[in-house]
N, C-alpha and C positions, 0 to 999 in steps of 0.2 A: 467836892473834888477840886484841887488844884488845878488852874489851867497849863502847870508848868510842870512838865516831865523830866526829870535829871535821867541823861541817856549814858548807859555808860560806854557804849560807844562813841560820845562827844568828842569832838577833835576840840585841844586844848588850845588857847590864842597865841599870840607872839609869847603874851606875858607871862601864861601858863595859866590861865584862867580859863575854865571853858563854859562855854554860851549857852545860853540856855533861851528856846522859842514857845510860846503859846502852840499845845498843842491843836488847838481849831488850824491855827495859819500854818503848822509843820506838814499837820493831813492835808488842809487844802491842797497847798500848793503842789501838793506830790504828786495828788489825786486829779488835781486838774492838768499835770502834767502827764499822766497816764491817757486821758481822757483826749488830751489834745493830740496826742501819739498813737492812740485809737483809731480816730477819727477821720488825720490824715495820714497813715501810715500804712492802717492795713482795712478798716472797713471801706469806706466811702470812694466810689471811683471820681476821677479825674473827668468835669465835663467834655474836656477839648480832645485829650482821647479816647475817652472811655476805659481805662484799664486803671486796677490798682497796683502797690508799688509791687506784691509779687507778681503778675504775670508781665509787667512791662519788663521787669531784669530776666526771666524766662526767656523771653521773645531775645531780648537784647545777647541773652551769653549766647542763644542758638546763633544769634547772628554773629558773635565773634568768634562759634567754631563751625561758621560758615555750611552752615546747614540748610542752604535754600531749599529750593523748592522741587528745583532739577538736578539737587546733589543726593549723594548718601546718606543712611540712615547713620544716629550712632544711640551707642544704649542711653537709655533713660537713666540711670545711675550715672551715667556722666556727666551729663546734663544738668542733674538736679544737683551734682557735687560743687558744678563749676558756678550754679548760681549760688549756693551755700556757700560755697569758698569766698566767692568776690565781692559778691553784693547784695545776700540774702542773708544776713546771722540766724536764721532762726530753722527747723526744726526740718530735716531732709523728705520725712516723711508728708508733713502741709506742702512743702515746695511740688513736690511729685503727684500728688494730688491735685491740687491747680493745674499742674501740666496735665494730668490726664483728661481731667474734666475738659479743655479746651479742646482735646484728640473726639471726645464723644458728639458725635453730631446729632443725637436727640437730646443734647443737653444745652450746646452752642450751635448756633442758627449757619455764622458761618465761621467753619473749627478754623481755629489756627495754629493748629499743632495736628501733622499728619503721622499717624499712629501705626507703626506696625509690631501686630503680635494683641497680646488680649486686654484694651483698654475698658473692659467692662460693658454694660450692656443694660437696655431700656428694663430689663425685669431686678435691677437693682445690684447684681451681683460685681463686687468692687473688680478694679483692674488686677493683672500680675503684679507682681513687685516688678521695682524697674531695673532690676538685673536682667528681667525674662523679656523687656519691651523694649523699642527702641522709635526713634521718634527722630521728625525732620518739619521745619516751616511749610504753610501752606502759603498759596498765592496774596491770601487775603493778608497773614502776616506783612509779608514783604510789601504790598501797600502800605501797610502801617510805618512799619518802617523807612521806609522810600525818604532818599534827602538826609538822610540822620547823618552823613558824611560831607555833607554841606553848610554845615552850620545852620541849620535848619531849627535847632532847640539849644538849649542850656541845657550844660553839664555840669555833675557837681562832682564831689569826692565822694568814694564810696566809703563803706562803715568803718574799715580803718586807713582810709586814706591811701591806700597804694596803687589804686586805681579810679578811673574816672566811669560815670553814668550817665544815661541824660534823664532830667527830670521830667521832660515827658516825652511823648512820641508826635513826630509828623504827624499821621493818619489823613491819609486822602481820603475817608471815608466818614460819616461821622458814627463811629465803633459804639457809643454809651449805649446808642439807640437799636445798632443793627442786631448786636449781640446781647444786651442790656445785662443786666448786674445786680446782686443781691447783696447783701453785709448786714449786720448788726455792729453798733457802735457804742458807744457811752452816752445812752438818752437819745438815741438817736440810730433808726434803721434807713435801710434804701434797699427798693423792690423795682425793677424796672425790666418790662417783659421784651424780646427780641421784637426787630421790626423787618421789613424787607429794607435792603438797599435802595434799589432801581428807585421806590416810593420817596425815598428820603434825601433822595439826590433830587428827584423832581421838586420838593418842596424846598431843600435846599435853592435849586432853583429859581424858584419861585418868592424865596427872602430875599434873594440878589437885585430883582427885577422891583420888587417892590418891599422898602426895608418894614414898612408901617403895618405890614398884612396882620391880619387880624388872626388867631390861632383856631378859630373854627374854621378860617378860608383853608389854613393848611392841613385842617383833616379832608379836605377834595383831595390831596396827594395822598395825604398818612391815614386810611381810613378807621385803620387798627395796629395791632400787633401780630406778628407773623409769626408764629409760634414751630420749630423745628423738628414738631411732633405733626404737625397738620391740626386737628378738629374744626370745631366750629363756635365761633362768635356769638353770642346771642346776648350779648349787652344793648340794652335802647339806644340808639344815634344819640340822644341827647346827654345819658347818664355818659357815654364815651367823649362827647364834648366839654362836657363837666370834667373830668378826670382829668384831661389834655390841658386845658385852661388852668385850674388851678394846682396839677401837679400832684395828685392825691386824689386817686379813686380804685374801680376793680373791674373786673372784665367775668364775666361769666362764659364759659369754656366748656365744651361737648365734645363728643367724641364724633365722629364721623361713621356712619353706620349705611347699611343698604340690606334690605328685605331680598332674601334670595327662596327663587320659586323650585319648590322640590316634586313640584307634579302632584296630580290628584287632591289639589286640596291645601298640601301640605305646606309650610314654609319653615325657615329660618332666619334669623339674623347676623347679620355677620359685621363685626363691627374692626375698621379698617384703620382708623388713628383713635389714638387715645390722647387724653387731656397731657398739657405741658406738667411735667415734671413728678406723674403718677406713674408709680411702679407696677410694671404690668404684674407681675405674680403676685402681689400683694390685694392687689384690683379683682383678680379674680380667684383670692382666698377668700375677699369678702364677701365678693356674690356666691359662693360656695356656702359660706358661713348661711344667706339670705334663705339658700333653699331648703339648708339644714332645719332652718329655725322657722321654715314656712311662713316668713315675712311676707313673702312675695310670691302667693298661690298657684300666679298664674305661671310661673318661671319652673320650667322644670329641669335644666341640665344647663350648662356652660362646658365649651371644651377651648382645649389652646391650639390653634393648629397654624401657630405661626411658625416661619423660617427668617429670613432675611427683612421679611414685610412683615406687619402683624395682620394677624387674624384671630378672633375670637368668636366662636358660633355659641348665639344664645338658641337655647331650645323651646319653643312656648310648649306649656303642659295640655293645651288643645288648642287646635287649627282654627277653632271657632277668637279666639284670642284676638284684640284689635293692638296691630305692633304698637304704635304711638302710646297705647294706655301702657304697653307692658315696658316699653322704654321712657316713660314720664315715672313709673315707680322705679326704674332705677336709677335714674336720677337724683330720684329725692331721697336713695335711699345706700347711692357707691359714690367713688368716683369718676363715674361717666361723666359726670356733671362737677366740674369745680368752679370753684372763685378766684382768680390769679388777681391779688393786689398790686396798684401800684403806687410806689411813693419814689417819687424822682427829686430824692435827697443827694444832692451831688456835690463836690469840690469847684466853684468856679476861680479858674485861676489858680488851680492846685492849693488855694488857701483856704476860702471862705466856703461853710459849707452851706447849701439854700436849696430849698423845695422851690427845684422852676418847673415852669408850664414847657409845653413844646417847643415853642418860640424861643423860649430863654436859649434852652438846652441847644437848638440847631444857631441860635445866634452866639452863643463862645464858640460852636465849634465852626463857623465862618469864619471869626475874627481870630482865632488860633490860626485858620489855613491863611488868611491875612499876614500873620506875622510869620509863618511859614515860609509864605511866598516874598516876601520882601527880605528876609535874610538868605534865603538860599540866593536871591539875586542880587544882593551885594558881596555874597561869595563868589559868585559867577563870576562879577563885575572884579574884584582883585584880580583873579585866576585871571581872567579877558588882558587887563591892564599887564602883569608880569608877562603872560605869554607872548602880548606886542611890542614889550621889551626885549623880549629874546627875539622876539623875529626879527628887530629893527637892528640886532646885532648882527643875526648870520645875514641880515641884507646886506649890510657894510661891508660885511666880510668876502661877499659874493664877488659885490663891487672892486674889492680894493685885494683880492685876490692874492696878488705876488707878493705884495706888502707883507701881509698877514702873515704869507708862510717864510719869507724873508726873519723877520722879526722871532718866528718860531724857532727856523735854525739856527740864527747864530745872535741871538740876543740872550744873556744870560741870563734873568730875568723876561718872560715873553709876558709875562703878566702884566707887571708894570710897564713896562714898554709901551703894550696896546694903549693901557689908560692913559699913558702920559701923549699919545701919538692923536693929529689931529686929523679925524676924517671929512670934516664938514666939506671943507674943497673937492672933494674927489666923489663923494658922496650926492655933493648937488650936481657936479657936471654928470654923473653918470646916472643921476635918475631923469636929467632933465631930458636926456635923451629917451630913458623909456615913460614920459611923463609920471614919472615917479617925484613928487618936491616934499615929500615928510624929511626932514634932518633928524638923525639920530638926537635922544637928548644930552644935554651939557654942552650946546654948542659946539659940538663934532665930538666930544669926549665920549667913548665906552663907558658903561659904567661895570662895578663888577660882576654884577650878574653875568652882565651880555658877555664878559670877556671870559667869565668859568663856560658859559655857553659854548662859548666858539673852540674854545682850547678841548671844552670835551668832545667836537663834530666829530667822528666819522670821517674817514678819510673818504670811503663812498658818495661820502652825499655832496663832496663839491665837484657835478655835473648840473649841468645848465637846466637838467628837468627838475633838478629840488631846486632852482631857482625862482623856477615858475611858479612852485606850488608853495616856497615860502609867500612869495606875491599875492599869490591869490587866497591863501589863508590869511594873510593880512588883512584882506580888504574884506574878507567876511565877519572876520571878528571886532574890523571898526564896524558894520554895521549893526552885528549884535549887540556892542555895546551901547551905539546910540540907541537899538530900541527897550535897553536894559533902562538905557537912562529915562527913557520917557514912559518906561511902565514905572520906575520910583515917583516921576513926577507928575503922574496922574490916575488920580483911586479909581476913574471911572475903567483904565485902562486892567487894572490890579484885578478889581473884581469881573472884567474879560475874563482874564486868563483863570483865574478861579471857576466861574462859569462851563471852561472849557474844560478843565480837569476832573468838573465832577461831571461833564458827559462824557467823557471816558472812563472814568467809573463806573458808571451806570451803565456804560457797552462792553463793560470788561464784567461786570457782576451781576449785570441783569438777567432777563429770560435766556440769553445762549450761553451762561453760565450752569454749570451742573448744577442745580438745586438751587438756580435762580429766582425762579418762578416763585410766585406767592402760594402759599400754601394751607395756610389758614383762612378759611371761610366767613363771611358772615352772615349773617341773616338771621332773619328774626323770630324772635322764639312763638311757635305756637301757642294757644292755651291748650293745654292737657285739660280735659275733664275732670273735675276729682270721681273719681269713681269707686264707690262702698266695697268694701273690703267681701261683704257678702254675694255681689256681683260676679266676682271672678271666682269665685269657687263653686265648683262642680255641686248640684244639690243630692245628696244621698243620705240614706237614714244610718243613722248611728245610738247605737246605747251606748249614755256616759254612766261609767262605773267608780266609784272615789271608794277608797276601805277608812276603816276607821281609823287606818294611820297615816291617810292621805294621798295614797297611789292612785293618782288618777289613771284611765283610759279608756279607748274609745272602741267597742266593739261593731263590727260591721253588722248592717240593719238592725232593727226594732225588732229582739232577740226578747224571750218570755222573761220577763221580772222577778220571774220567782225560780228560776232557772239556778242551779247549783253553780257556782261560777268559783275557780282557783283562788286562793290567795295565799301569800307569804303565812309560816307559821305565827302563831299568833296572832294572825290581823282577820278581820274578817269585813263583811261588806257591812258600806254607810249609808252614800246614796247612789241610787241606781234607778235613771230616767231617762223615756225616748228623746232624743233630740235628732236634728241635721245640721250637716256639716256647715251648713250655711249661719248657723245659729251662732250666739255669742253669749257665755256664762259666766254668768258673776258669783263672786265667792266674797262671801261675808265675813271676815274676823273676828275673834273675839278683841281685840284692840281698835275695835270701832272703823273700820276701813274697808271699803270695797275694791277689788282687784275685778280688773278683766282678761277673759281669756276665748279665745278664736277656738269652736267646736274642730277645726277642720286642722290645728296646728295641735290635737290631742295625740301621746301617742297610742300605736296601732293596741286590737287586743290580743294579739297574740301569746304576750309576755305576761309580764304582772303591772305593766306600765311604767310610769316613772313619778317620784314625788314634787308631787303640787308645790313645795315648797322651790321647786328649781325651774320653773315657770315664772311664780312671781315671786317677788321679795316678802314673802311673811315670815314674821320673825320666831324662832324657836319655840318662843314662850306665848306666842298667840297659838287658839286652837281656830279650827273652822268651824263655822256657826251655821252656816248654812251655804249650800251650792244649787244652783238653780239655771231655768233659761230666760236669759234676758225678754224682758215685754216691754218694749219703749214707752207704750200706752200706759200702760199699770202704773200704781204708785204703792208704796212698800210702807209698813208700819216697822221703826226699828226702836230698841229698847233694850236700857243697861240695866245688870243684876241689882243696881240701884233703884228701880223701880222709877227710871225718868225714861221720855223716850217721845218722838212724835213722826211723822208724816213728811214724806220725802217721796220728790216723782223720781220715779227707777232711770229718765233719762238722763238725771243729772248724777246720777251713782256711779256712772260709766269713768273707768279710768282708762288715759292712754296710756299709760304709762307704768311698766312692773313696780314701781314702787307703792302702787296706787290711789287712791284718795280715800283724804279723811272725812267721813260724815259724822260719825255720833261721837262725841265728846266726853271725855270719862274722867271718872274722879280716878284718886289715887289707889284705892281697893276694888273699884267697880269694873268690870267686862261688858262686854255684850253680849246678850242673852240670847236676844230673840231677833229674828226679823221675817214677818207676815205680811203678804198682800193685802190690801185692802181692798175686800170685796163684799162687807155689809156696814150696815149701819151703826152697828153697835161693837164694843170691844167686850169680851170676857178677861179676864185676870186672875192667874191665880199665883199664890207665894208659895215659897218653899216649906213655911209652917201651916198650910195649908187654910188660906183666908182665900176666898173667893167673892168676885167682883165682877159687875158688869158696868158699864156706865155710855152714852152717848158718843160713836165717832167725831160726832161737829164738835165736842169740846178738844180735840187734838189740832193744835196749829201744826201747818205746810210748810217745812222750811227744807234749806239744803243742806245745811249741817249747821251742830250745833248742840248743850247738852240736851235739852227739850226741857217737856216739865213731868211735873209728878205724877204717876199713871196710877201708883198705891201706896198709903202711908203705910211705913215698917215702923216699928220699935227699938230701940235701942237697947241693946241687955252687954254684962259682964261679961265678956272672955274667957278663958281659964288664963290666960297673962293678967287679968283685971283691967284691959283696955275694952271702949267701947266699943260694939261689932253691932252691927243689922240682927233683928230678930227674924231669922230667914234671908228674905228677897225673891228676887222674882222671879219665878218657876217656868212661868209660861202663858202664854195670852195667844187666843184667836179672835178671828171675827165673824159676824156672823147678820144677818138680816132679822130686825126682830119680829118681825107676821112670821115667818117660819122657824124661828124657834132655832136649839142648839142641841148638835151632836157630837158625839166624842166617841172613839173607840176605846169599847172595853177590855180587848184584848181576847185572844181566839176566835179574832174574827166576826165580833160582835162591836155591835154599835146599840149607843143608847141614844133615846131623842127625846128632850126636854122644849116643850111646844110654850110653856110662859115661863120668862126670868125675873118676873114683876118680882118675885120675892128676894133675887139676888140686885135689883137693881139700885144704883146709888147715883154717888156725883164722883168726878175722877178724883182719885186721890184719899180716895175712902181706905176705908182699914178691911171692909167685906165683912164677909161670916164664911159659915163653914159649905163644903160645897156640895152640889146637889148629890143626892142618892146615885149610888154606883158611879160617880167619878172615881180614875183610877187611883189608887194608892200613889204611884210617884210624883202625881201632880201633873201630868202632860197632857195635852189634849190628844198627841198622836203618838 
C-alpha cells in the first residue's frame, strides 16, 4: 500500500496543484491533535483549581447572570444555554449534566451548584430536564470565584471570539483535592477521591511554615479522603502513604453499619452510609440476587427503609449468627465493600499533564494563590494610585474653592482653563496651614482626570465635612498602599497573608460549616474468619432427588427411597440419596469435569425442581455420570469409554466455580463413563462386548487430572462408514477387597457372591475373558 493518499477533497495550491502528505503524518498529527484537545480541554482537571474547562464556564456564566448565593434561582435551561451560547460549543445536554452532578451532594463533597427541584438521587435515578430545575451558586462557588474582578487570572477569547473567559479560577480553596475529579482521556485517566477542607488548609498550612515537609508528615493533616457519602477507611496507614507519595494507589471503602438490639435474643443490622459512588438500589438488588441464589445462607431478608438518610436492615436467618462473619461475606461478596482508585493525573499549569503526589498537587495550588495574591494587589495598587489622584483633585478644589467655581461660570472652556490654571501656590499655603505639604501632580497643574473628577462633583459635596473625609481617605490609602508595597517586596510577607486567608477558610468551611465535619472514618480492618460455608447452615436432613432428565431437588428429611415420588411426563427417577443440607455434591460429566453444588442452595420438593443444568454450566451435549455426597477423605476412581482412567483424591475434584473443573482428559470420541470410590484392593472391569477383568488397585497412579492409563485393551473393528471404531469399550468397573471376594446384583433383588477371581485375574490393560456365571446381561455391576 501506498503511503500517499490522493484526497479529493485536497485544497489545490496557488498554482493549481494539489499536495499531497504521507498518510502515517496526516493521521498522526490530526490524532495527536484530538488527543492533546482531550486531554486539556475536557478530561484532566486543572491543578491550581481543580475544575475542568466545562464546569469552570458553568460557574463563570452563573456568575455573570449574577446568581449568588443570597440571590434567585433561574432555570437550568438558562444556564446551560448561556454556557452553550458563550463559551461551551458543545452538547446542552453534557453541559446540564455537569451542572447537576455538582447540585448532588452525595456525589460532590462540597456542591457548588445549589439545586432547586429534582437534581437526582443516591439510588441512581438521573435529574429532571432542566426546564423543570432551577439552580443558583453555593458559598463554596463564590470562594472560587472571589478576585476574578481583580485581575486576579488571565482571560482569553472565547470559542468565537466575541466574548472574554478566564482560563482559570482564583480558588481560595484548594478544590482538586476537596471535591476531586474523575476523566478518561487519550492514554491517559484521572481518579482523585474528595478530601475535607479544614484538613487541607491545615496541611496547606503546614507547606507554608515548612516548604521541605516530607508527604508522609502531611498525612498528620490529610489522613485520607473524606468521602460525601460517609463509610469507612480500612486501607493500611502505610498502603495510604504509598498512594499519597507516589500519586497512584486505592482506598478500600465500607459502609458504615451498627448491630441493632430487637430484645429476646433477636437482632438486626442496619447499615447507615454506603461506599462512595455506589448505587443504593442496585446495592440492594444485589444482595437480593445473594439470597436468591443462597450465596450467603446465613442472610436471610434486606429491606430499604430509607427517607432523607439511608437505612438498610439486614435480617440474619438465625440470632445464633456472628454479625462480623455475616458482614465479612458481604463484603466479599456486594458492594458494601469497594475499592476507590486513585490516580492524581492533573494539568500542572493548565498545560502539562503529571501524576503528582500530595505535596505536588497542594504545592501549584499555593503557588497559584501566590500569583493570585500578587496580581490582585497590583490591581489594588493602580485602583489605590488613580483614586489618590482624584482625591488630590477635589483637595485643590476644596482649597481653591471660588476659583474653581469662578472658572466654571464664566470660562468657556472650564476644562481647559483648570488645566492650564496653576494651583501649586494656593495649594501649599493652604495645606500648610492644615499641615497638609503633598502638591497636586504637574507641579500645581490638574491633570485630566482630576479635572473630569471635579466638573462631575456634586454640588452637595462642597461642605467642609466631605472635606474632612476626602483627608482622611487620603491618608488611609497612602497607608494601604505602602503596605501593598511591602507585601510586593517581601515573599515572607505574601505567604502571611496567604497563611491568613486559608485560616478563614478553614473558619468559614470547617466544623461550623453545614457538613463541615469529616465524615469519613478510618480504621482498621478486622480479620474476618473464613468460615465453611457448611458452618452457617442450619443442619437438617434432606433426600436429593435428580430424574433422568436432570431435575434436581431436595425433599425435606430422609423420606423412604423407594417411595413413589412425581415427575415431569416422560422423565422418571435417577438418583435418589439421603443427605444434609450441610453437605456438598458433586456431579460428574460425561465431558470429564466435576461441578459443585451446596445441598442447602437445592431447590425445595415441592415442585419438580429445577434443572441441573441452570445451577452449573454443563453443556448440552454432556450427560451426567454420576451425582453423589462429597467425602473430602475418599479418593474416586474415574475412567473414560476409552478404557483409560486412574485415581484422584475427591478433595482436589472440588470446583468453585459453576463452570467447574477439568479432571479426566478425553480423546476426540471418548466420554466418561465411570467414576467409583475406591474402597478395595482390587479393580473389576468389564466392556461393552462383554470381556471381563480383574487386576491389582496399586497398579493405578494418583493424580489430579489427566488422561490416565490403560485400565483394558479394546480392539479396533470396521464401522459401517469403514472408519475405525473401539470393539466395544468400557461398560463398567467396581471395586472390591480381594479376601472377600465380589458381588453384583442380579436384578429382582438378588445378589450373587463370587468368593475367588483367581480365574478372572490379570495385569491392567488386559483384554479379559468372559464373565463370571450370572453376571448381568447389560454388563453393569449395579
Amino acid at each position: 500500500m501506498s503511503d500517499l493518499v490522493d484526497d479529493p477533497n485536497m485544497k489545490p495550491t496557488s498554482g493549481g496543484e494539489a499536495v499531497s502528505e504521507p498518510l502515517r503524518r496526516a493521521i498522526g498529527e490530526r490524532y495527536l491533535t484530538y488527543a492533546l484537545s482531550t486531554i486539556m480541554h475536557r478530561a484532566l482537571p486543572d491543578a491550581r483549581d481543580g475544575l475542568k474547562p466545562v464546569h469552570r464556564r458553568i460557574l463563570y456564566a452563573m456568575r455573570e447572570l449574577k446568581l449568588s448565593s443570597s440571590g434567585g434561582f433561574r432555570k437550568s435551561a438558562k444556564i446551560s444555554g448561556d454556557v452553550m451560547g458563550n463559551y461551551h460549543p458543545h452538547g446542552d445536554a453534557a453541559i446540564y449534566d455537569a451542572m447537576a452532578r455538582l447540585a448532588q451532594d452525595f456525589n460532590v463533597r462540597y456542591p457548588l451548584v445549589d439545586g432547586q427541584g429534582n437534581f437526582g438521587n443516591i439510588d441512581g435515578d438521573n435529574p429532571a430536564a432542566s426546564r423543570y430545575t432551577e439552580a443558583r451558586m453555593t458559598i463554596v462557588a463564590e470562594a472560587l470565584l472571589e478576585g476574578l474582578n481583580e485581575d486576579a487570572v488571565d482571560f482569553r477569547d472565547n470559542y468565537d471570539g466575541t466574548l472574554r473567559e478566564p482560563v482559570v479560577l482564583p480558588a481560595q480553596f484548594p478544590h482538586l483535592l476537596a471535591n476531586g475529579s474523575s476523566g478518561i482521556a487519550v492514554g491517559m485517566a484521572t481518579n482523585i477521591p474528595p478530601h475535607n477542607i479544614a484538613e487541607l488548609c491545615d496541611a496547606c498550612l503546614h507547606l507554608i511554615k515548612t516548604p521541605d515537609a516530607r508527604d508522609d508528615t502531611l498525612l498528620k493533616y490529610v489522613p485520607g479522603p473524606d468521602f460525601p457519602t460517609g463509610g469507612v477507611i480500612v486501607e493500611p496507614p502505610e498502603n495510604i502513604a504509598t498512594a499519597y507519595r507516589t500519586g497512584r494507589g486505592s482506598f478500600r471503602l465500607r459502609c458504615k453499619y451498627e448491630v441493632e438490639d430487637l430484645g429476646r435474643g433477636q437482632w438486626q443490622i442496619v447499615v447507615t452510609e454506603i461506599p462512595y459512588q455506589v448505587q443504593k438500589s442496585r446495592l440492594i438488588e444485589k444482595i437480593a440476587e445473594l439470597i436468591q441464589t443462597k450465596k450467603i445462607p446465613i442472610l436471610a431478608d434486606i429491606r430499604d427503609e430509607s427517607a432523607d438518610d439511608i437505612r438498610m436492615i439486614i435480617e440474619p436467618r438465625s440470632k445464633n449468627v456472628d454479625p462480623e462473619v455475616l458482614m465479612g461475606m458481604l463484603y466479599r461478596n456486594s458492594d458494601l465493600e469497594v475499592r476507590f482508585s486513585l490516580n492524581m493525573n492533573v494539568l500542572i499549569d493548565g498545560v502539562t499533564p503529571k501524576v503528582c503526589s500530595l505535596k505536588e498537587v497542594l504545592r501549584a495550588f499555593l503557588d497559584h494563590r501566590q500569583e493570585v495574591l500578587l496580581r490582585r494587589s497590583r490591581h489594588r495598587l493602580a485602583k489605590i494610585d488613580h483614586r489618590l489622584e482624584v482625591l488630590e483633585g477635589f483637595i485643590t478644589a476644596f482649597l481653591n474653592l471660588d476659583r474653581v467655581i469662578d472658572i466654571i461660570r464664566y470660562d468657556d472652556d472650564p476644562k481647559a482653563a483648570m488645566m492650564r490654571e496653576d494651583w501649586s501656590r494656593d495649594f501649599i499655603r493652604a495645606t500648610s496651614e492644615a499641615d497638609y505639604v503633598t502638591p497636586p501632580p504637574g507641579e500645581g497643574e490638574l491633570s485630566e482626570v482630576q479635572v473630569d473628577a471635579i466638573l462631575n462633583m456634586r454640588l452637595r459635596s462642597l461642605r467642609r465635612l466631605e472635606e474632612m473625609e476626602l483627608r482622611r481617605e487620603y491618608d488611609e490609602l497612602l497607608r494601604e498602599r505602602q503596605d501593598i508595597e511591602d507585601l510586593l517586596d517581601s515573599e515572607d510577607l505574601q505567604w502571611a497573608r496567604i497563611a491568613e486567608q486559608l485560616k478563614e477558610t478553614k473558619k468559614t468551611f470547617g466544623k461550623d460549616y453545614e457538613g463541615g465535619a469529616r465524615r469519613t472514618r478510618l480504621e482498621e480492618a478486622g480479620e474476618v474468619e473464613e468460615v465453611p460455608l457448611e458452618a452457617m447452615i442450619d443442619r437438617e436432613p434432606i433426600t436429593v432427588v435428580c430424574s433422568q432428565m436432570g431435575w434436581i431437588r431436595a425433599m425435606t428429611g430422609h423420606i423412604d427411597l423407594n417411595r413413589e415420588l412425581k415427575f415431569k411426563d416422560g422423565d422418571g427417577p435417577r438418583f435418589i440419596f439421603h443427605a444434609e443440607t450441610t453437605d456438598r455434591l458433586l456431579v460428574f460429566g460425561s465431558n470429564g469435569r466435576f461441578y459443585t453444588l451446596s445441598a442447602a442452595s437445592l431447590p425445595g420438593g415441592r415442585g419438580m425442581g429445577e434443572p441441573l443444568r441452570l445451577m452449573v454450566d454443563l453443556p448440552n451435549e454432556a450427560e451426567i455420570v454420576d451425582l453423589f455426597i462429597h467425602r473430602p477423605d475418599r479418593k474416586l476412581l474415574v475412567a473414560s469409554s476409552a478404557g483409560n482412567g486412574f485415581v484422584v483424591p475427591e478433595a482436589d475434584v472440588v470446583a468453585q466455580t459453576r463452570t467447574g473443573k477439568q479432571v479426566l482428559n478425553l480423546g476426540d470420541a471418548a466420554r466418561a463413563q465411570v467414576c467409583r470410590p475406591m474402597l478395595g484392593d482390587h479393580v473389576a472391569i468389564v466392556s461393552q462386548n462383554g470381556k471381563f477383568l480383574v487386576f491389582p488397585a496399586s497398579e493405578l497412579p494418583e493424580m489430579t487430572r489427566g488422561k490416565g492409563v490403560r485400565l483394558q485393551k479394546y480392539n479396533m473393528a470396521r464401522g459401517k462408514q469403514g472408519s475405525l471404531e473401539l470393539d466395544g469399550g468400557l461398560s463398567d468397573l467396581t471395586t472390591f477387597d480381594w479376601a472377600e471376594g465380589l458381588s453384583w446384583e442380579m436384578g429382582g433383588g438378588k445378589t450373587r457372591h463370587e468368593p475367588d477371581m483367581t480365574e478372572w485375574l490379570g495385569k491392567r490393560a488386559g483384554v479379559g475373558k468372559r464373565p463370571p456365571y450370572g453376571f448381568p446381561r447389560d454388563n453393569k455391576f449395579t
